[in-house]
TIVO-2410 file (N, C-alpha, C; in nm, 3 decimals):
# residues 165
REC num residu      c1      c2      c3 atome chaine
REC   1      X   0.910   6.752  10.976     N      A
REC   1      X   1.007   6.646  10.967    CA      A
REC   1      X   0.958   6.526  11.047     C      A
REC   2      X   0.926   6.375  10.988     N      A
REC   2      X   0.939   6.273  11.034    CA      A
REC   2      X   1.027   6.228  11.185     C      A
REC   3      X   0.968   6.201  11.263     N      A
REC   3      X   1.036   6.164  11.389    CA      A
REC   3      X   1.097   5.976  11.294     C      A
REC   4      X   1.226   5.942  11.362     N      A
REC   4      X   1.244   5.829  11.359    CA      A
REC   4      X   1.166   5.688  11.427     C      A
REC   5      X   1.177   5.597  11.363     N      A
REC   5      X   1.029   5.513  11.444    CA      A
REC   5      X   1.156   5.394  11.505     C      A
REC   6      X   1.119   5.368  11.595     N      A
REC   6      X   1.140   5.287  11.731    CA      A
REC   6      X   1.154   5.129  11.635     C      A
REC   7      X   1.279   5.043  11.687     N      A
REC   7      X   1.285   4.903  11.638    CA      A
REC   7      X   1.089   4.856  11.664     C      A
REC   8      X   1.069   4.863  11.769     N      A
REC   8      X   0.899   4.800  11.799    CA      A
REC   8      X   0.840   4.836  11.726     C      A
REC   9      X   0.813   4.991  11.677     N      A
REC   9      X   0.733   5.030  11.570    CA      A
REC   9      X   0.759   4.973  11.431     C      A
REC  10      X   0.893   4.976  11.397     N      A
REC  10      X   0.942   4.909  11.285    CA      A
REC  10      X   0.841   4.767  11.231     C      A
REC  11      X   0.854   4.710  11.378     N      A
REC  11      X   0.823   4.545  11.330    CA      A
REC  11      X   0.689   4.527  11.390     C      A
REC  12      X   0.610   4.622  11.488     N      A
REC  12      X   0.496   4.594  11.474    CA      A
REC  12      X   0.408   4.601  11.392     C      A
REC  13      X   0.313   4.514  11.360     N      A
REC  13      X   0.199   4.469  11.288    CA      A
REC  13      X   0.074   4.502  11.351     C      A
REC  14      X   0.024   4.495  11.458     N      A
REC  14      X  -0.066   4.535  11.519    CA      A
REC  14      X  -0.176   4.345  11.530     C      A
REC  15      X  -0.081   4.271  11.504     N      A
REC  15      X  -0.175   4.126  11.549    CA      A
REC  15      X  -0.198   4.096  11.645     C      A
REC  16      X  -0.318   4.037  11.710     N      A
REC  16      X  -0.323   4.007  11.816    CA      A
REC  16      X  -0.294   3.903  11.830     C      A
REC  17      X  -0.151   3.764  11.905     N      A
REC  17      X  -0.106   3.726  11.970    CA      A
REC  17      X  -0.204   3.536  11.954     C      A
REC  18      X  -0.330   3.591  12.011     N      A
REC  18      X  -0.405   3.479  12.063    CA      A
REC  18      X  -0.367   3.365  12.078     C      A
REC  19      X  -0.286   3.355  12.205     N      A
REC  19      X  -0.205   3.202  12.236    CA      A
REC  19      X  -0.328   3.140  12.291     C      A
REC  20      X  -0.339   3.009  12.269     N      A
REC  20      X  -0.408   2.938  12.359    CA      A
REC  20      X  -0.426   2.920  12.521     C      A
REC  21      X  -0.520   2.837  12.559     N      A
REC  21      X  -0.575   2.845  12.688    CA      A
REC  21      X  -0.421   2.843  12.747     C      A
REC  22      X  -0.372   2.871  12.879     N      A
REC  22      X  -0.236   2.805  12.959    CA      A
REC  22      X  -0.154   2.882  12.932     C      A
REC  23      X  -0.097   2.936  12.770     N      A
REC  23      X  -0.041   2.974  12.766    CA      A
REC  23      X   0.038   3.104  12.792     C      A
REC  24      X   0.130   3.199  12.861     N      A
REC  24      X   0.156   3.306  12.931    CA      A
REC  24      X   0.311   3.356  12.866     C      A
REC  25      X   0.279   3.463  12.840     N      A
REC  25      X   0.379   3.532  12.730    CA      A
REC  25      X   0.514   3.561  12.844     C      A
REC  26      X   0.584   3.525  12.763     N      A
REC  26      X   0.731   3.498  12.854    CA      A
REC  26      X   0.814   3.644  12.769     C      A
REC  27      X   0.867   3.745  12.858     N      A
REC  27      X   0.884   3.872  12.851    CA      A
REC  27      X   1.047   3.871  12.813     C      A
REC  28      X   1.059   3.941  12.663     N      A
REC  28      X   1.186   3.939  12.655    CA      A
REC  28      X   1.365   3.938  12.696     C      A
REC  29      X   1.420   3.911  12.696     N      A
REC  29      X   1.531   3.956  12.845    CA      A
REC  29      X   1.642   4.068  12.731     C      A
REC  30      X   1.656   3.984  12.620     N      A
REC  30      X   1.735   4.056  12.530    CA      A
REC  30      X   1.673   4.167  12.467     C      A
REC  31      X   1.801   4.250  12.358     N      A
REC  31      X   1.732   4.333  12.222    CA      A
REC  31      X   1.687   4.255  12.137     C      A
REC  32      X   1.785   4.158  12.090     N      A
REC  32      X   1.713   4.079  11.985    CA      A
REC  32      X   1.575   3.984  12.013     C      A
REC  33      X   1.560   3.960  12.123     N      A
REC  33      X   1.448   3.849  12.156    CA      A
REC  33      X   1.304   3.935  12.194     C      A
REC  34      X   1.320   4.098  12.212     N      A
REC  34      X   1.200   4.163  12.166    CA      A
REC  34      X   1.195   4.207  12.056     C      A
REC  35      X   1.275   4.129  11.939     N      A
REC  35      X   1.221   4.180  11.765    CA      A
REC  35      X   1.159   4.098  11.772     C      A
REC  36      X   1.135   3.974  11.819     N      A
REC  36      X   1.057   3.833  11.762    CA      A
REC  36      X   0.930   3.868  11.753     C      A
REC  37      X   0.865   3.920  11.848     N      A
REC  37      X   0.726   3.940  11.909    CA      A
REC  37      X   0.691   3.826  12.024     C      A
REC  38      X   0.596   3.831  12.094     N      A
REC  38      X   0.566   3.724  12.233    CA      A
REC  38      X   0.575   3.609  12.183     C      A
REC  39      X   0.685   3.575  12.255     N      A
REC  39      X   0.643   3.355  12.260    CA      A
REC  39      X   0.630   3.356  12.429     C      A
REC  40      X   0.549   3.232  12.413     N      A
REC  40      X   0.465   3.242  12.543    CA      A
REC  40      X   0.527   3.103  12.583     C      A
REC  41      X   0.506   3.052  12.711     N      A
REC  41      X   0.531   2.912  12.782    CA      A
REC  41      X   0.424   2.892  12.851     C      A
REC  42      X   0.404   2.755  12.894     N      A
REC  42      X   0.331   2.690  12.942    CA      A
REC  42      X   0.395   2.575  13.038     C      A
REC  43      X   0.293   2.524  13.148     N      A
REC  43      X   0.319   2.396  13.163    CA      A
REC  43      X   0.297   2.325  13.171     C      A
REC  44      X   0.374   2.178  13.146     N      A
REC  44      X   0.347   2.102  13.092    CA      A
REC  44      X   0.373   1.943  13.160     C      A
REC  45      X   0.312   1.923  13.300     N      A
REC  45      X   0.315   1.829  13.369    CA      A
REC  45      X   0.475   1.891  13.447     C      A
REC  46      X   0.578   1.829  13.467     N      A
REC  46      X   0.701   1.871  13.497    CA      A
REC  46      X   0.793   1.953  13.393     C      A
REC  47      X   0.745   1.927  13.273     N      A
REC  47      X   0.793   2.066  13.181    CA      A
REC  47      X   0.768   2.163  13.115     C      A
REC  48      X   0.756   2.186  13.021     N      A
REC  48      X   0.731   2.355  12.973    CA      A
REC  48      X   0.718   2.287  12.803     C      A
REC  49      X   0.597   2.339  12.775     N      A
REC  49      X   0.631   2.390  12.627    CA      A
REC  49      X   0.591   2.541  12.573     C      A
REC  50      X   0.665   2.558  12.449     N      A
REC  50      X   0.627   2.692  12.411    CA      A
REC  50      X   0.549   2.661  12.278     C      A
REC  51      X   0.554   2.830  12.244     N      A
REC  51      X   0.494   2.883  12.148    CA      A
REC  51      X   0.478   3.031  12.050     C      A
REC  52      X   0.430   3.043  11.959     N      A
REC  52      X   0.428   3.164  11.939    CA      A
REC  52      X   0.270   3.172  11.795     C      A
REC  53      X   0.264   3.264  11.737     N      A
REC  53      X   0.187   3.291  11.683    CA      A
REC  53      X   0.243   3.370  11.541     C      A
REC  54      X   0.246   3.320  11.404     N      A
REC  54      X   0.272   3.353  11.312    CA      A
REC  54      X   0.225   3.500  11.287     C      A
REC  55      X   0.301   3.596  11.232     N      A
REC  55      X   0.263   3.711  11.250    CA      A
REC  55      X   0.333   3.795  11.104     C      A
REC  56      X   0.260   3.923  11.056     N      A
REC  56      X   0.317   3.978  10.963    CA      A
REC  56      X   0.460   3.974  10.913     C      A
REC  57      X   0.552   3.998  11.045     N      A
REC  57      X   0.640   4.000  11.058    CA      A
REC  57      X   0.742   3.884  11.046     C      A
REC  58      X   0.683   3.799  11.061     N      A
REC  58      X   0.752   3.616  11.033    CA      A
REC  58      X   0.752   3.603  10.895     C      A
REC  59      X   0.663   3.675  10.768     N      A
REC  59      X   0.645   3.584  10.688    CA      A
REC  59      X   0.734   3.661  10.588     C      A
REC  60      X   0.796   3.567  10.494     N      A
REC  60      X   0.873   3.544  10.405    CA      A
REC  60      X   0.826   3.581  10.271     C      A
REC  61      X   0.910   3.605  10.146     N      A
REC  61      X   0.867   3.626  10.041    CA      A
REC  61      X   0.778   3.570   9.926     C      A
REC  62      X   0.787   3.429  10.032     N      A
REC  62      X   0.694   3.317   9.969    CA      A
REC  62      X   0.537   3.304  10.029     C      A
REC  63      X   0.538   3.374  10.109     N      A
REC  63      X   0.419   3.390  10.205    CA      A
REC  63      X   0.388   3.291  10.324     C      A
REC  64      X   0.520   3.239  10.357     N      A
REC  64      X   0.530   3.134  10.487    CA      A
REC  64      X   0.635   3.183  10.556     C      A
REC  65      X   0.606   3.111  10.726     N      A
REC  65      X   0.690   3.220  10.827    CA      A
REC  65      X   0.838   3.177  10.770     C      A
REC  66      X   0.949   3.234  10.803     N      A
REC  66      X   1.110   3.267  10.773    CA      A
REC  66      X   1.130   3.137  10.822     C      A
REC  67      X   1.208   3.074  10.796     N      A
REC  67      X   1.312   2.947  10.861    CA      A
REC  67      X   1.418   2.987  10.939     C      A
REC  68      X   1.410   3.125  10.925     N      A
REC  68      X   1.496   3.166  11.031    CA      A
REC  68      X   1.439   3.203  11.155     C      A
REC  69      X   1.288   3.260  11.146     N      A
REC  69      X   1.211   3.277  11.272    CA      A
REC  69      X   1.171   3.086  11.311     C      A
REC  70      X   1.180   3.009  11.269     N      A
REC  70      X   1.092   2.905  11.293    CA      A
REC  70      X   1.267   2.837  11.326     C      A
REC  71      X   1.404   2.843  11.306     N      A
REC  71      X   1.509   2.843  11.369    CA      A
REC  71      X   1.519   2.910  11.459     C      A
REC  72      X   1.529   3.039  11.497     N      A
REC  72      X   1.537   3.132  11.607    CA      A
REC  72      X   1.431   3.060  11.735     C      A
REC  73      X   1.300   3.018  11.715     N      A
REC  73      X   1.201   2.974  11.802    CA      A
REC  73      X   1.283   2.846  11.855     C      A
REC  74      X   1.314   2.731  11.792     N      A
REC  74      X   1.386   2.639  11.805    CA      A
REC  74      X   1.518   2.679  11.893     C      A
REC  75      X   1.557   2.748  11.856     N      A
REC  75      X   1.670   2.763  11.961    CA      A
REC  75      X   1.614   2.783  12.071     C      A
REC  76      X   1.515   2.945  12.081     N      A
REC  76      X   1.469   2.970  12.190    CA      A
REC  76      X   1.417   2.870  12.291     C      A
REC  77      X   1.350   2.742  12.227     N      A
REC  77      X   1.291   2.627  12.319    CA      A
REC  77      X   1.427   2.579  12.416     C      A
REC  78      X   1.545   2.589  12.381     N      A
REC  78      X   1.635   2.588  12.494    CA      A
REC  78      X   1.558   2.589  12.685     C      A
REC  79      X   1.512   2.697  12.649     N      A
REC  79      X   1.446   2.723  12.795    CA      A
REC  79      X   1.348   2.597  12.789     C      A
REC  80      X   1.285   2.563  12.723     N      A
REC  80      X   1.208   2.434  12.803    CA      A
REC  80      X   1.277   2.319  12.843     C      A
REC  81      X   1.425   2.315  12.776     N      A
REC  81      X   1.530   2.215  12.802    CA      A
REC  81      X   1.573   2.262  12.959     C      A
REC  82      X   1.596   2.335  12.967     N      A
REC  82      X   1.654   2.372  13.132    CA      A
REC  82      X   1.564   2.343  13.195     C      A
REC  83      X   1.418   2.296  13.186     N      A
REC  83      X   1.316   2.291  13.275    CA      A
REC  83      X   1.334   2.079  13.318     C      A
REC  84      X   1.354   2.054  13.166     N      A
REC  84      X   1.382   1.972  13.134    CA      A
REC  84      X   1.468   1.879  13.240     C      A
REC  85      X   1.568   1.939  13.214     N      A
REC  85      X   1.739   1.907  13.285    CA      A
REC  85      X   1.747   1.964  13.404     C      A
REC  86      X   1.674   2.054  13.485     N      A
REC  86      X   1.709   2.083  13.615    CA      A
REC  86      X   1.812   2.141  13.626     C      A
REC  87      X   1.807   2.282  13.518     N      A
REC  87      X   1.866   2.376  13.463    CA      A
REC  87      X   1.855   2.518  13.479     C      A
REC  88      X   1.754   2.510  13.537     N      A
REC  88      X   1.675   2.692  13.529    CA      A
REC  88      X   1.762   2.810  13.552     C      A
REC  89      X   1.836   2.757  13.667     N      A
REC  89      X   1.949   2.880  13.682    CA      A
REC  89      X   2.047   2.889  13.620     C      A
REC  90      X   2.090   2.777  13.472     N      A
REC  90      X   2.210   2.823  13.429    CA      A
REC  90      X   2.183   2.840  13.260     C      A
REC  91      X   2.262   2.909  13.244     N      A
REC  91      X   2.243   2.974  13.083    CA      A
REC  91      X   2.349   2.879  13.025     C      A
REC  92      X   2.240   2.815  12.906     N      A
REC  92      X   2.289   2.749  12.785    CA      A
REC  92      X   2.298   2.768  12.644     C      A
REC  93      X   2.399   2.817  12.642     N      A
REC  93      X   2.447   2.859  12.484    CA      A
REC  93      X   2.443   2.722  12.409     C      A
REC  94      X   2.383   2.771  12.279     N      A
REC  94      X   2.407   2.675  12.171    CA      A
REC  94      X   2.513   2.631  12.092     C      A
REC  95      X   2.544   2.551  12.115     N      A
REC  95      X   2.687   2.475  12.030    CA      A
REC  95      X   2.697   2.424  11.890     C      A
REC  96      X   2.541   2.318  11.862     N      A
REC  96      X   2.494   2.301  11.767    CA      A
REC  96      X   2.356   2.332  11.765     C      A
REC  97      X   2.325   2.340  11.657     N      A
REC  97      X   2.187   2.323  11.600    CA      A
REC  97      X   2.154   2.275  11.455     C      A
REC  98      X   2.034   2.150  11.467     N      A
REC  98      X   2.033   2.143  11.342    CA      A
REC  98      X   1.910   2.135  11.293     C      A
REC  99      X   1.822   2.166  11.138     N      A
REC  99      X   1.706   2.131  11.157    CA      A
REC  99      X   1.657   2.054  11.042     C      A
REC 100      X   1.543   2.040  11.049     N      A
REC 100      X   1.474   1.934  10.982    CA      A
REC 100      X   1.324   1.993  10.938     C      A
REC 101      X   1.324   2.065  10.805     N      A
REC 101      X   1.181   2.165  10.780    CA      A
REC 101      X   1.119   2.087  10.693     C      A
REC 102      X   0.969   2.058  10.767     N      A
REC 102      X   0.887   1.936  10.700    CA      A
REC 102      X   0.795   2.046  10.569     C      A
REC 103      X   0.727   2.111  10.677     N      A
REC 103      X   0.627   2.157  10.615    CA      A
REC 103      X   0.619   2.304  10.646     C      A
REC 104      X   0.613   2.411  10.568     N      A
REC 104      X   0.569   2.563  10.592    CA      A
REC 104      X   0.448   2.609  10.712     C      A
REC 105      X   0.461   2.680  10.760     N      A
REC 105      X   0.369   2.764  10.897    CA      A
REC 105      X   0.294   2.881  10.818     C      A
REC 106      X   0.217   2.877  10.821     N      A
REC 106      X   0.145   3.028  10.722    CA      A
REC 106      X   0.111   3.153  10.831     C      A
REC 107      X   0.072   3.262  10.825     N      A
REC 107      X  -0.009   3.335  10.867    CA      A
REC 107      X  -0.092   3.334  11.002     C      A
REC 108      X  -0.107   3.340  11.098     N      A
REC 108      X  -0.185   3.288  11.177    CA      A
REC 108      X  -0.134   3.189  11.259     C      A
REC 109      X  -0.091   3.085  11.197     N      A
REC 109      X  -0.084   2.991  11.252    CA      A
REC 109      X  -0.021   2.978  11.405     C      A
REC 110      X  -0.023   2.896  11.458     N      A
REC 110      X  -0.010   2.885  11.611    CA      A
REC 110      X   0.141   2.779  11.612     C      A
REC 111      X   0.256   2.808  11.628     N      A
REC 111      X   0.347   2.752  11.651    CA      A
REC 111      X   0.376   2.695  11.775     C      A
REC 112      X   0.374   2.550  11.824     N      A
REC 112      X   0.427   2.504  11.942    CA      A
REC 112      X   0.509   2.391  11.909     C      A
REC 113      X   0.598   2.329  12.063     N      A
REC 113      X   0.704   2.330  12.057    CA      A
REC 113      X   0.727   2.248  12.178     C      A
REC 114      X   0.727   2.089  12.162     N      A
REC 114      X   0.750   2.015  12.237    CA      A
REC 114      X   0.901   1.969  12.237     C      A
REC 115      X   0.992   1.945  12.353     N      A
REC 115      X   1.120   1.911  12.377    CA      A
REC 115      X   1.123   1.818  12.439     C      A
REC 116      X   1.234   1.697  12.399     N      A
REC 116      X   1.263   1.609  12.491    CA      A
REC 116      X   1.423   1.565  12.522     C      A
REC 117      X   1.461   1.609  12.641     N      A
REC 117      X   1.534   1.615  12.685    CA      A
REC 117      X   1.633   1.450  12.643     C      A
REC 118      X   1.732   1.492  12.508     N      A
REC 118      X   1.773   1.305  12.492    CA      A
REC 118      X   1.873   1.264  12.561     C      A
REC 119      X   2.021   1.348  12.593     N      A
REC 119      X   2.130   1.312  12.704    CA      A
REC 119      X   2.171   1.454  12.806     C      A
REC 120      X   2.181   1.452  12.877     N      A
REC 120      X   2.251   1.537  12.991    CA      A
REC 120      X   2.347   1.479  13.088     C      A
REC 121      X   2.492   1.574  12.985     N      A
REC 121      X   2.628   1.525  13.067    CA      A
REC 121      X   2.665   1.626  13.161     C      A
REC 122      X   2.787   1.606  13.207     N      A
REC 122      X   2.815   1.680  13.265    CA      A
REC 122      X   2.812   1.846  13.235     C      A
REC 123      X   2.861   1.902  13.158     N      A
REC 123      X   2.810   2.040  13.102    CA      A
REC 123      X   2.755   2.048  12.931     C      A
REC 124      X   2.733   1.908  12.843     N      A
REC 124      X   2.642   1.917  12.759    CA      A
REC 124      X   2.543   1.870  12.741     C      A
REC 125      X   2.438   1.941  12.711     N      A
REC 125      X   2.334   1.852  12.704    CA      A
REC 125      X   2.243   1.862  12.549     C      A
REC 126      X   2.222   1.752  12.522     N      A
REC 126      X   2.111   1.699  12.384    CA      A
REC 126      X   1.973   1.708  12.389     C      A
REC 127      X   1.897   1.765  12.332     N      A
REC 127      X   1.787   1.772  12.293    CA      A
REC 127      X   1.725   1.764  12.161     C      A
REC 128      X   1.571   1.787  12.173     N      A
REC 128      X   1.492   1.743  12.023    CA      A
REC 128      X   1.379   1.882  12.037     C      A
REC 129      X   1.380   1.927  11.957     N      A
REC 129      X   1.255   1.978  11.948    CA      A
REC 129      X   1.153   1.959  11.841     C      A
REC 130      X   0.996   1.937  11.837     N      A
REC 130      X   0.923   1.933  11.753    CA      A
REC 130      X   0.855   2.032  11.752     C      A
REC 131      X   0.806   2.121  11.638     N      A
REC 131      X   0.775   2.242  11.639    CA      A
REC 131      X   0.645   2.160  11.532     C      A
REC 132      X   0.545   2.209  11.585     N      A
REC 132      X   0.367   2.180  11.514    CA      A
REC 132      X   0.315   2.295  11.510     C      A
REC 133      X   0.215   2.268  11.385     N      A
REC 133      X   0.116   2.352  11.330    CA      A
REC 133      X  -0.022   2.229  11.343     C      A
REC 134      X  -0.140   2.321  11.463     N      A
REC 134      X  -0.241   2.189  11.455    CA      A
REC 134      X  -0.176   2.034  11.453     C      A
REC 135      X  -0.133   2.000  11.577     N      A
REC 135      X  -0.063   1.859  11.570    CA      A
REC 135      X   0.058   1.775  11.463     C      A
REC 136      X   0.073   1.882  11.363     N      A
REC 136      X   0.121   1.832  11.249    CA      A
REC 136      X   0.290   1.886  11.242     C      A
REC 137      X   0.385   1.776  11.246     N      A
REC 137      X   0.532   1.855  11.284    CA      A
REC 137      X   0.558   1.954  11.131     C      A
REC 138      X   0.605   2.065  11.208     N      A
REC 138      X   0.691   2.167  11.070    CA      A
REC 138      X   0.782   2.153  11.059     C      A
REC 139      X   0.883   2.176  11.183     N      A
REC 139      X   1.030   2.107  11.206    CA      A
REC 139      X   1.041   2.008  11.338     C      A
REC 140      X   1.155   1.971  11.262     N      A
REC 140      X   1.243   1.883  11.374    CA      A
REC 140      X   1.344   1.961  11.404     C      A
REC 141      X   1.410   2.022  11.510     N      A
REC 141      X   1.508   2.050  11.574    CA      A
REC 141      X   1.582   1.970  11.651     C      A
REC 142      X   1.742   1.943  11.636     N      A
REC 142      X   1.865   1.865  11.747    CA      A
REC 142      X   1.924   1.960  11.800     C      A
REC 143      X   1.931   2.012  11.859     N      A
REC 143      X   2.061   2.074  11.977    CA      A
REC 143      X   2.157   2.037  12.084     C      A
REC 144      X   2.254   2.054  12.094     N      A
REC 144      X   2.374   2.032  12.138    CA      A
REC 144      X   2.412   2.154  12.241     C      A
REC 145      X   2.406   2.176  12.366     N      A
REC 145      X   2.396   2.311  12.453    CA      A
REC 145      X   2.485   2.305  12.534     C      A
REC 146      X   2.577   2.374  12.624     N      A
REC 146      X   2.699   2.370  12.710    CA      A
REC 146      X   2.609   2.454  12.808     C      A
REC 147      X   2.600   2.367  12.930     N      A
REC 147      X   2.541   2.454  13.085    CA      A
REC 147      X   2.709   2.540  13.120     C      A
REC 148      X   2.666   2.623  13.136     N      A
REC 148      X   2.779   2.790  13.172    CA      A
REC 148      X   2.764   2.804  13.303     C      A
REC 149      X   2.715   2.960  13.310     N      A
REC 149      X   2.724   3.013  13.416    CA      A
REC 149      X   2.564   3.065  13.420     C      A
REC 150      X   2.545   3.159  13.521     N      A
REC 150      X   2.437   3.153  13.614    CA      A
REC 150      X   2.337   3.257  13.536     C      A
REC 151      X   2.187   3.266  13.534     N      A
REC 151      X   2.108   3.331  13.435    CA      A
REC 151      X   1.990   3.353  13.490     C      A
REC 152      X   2.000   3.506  13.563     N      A
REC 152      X   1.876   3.479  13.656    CA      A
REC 152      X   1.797   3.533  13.585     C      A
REC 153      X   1.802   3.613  13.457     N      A
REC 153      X   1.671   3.640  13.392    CA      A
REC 153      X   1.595   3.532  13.298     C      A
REC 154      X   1.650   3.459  13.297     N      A
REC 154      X   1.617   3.304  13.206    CA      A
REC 154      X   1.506   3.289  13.321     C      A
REC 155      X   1.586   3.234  13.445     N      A
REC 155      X   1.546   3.166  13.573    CA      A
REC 155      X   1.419   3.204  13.617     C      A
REC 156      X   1.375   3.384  13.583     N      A
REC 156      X   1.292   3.447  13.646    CA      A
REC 156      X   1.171   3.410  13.549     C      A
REC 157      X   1.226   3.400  13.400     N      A
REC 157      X   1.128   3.394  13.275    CA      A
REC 157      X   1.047   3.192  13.342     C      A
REC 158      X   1.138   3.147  13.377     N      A
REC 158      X   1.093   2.991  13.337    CA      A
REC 158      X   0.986   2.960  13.477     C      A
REC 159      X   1.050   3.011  13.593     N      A
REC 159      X   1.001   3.043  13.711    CA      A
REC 159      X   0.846   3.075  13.679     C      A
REC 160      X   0.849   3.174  13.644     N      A
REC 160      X   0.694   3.269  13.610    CA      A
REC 160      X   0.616   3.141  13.513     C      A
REC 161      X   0.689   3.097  13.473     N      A
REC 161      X   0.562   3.022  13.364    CA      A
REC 161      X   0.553   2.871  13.389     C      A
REC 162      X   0.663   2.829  13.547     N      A
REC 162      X   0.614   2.701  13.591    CA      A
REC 162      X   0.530   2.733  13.684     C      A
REC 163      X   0.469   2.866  13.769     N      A
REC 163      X   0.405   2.856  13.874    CA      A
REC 163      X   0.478   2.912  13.982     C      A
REC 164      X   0.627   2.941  13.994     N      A
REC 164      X   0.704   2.925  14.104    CA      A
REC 164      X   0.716   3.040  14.126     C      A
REC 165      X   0.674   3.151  14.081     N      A
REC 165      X   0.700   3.272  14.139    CA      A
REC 165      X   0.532   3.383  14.123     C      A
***
């Protein structure tokens, strides 16, 4: 009799990752955020950008990654917004999100993920994300985020990949 196979086994592929130079794989905190596979952070003068690496598992029936993984990443860049905003310790749920899909991510490809922090109010704050393939935008991401309450596994993830711990 077949043993049952593990969510990880499910969705592993066996790819290797290969983020670029800097970049340092930022360790899941959730269940759902270890189905994705590694997105990594970096830094990036006073902020952070991310990334990830197109993988078996991203790609779609059309043979380009999901718009829902290349949405899901977009959200996830949240965390470079807290780096952003002088945020690290507090967890920001998404309120809105909206996106803007230029061009398909294939196979391989190397997904990153520049943010720029556009208003920070009192507990909402606006952002942009541009998500590239080789310099070239795939999406545009807007988000709309409410600073909450306190998130020390965020804190510990953003920490580790500015240097600070």
């Amino acid at each position: 009799m077949a043993r049952d196979m593990t969510p990880h086994e499910l969705i592993s592929d066996g790819a290797h990752d290969g983020a670029p130079e800097g970049f340092i794989p930022m360790p899941p905190i959730g269940h759902f955020e270890s189905l994705l596979g590694t997105l990594y952070g970096k830094r990036n003068g006073d902020g952070m950008r991310m990334g990830f690496r197109v993988a078996q598992r991203h790609i779609n029936a059309h043979g380009t990654c999901h718009g829902g993984m290349l949405a899901t990443f977009a959200d996830m860049c949240a965390y470079s917004m807290r780096v952003a905003a002088d945020l690290r310790e507090t967890s920001v749920p998404t309120a809105s999100l909206s996106l803007e899909y230029l061009r398909p991510a294939v196979l391989g490809d190397w997904v990153e993920a520049e943010c720029e922090l556009m208003r920070k109010g009192r507990t909402l704050i606006v952002w942009r994300a541009t998500l590239t393939v080789k310099d070239k935008p795939v999406v545009i991401a807007t988000s709309t985020n409410v600073a909450t309450t306190h998130d020390a596994g965020g804190a510990q993830n953003l920490n580790r990949v500015m240097g600070d711990i």
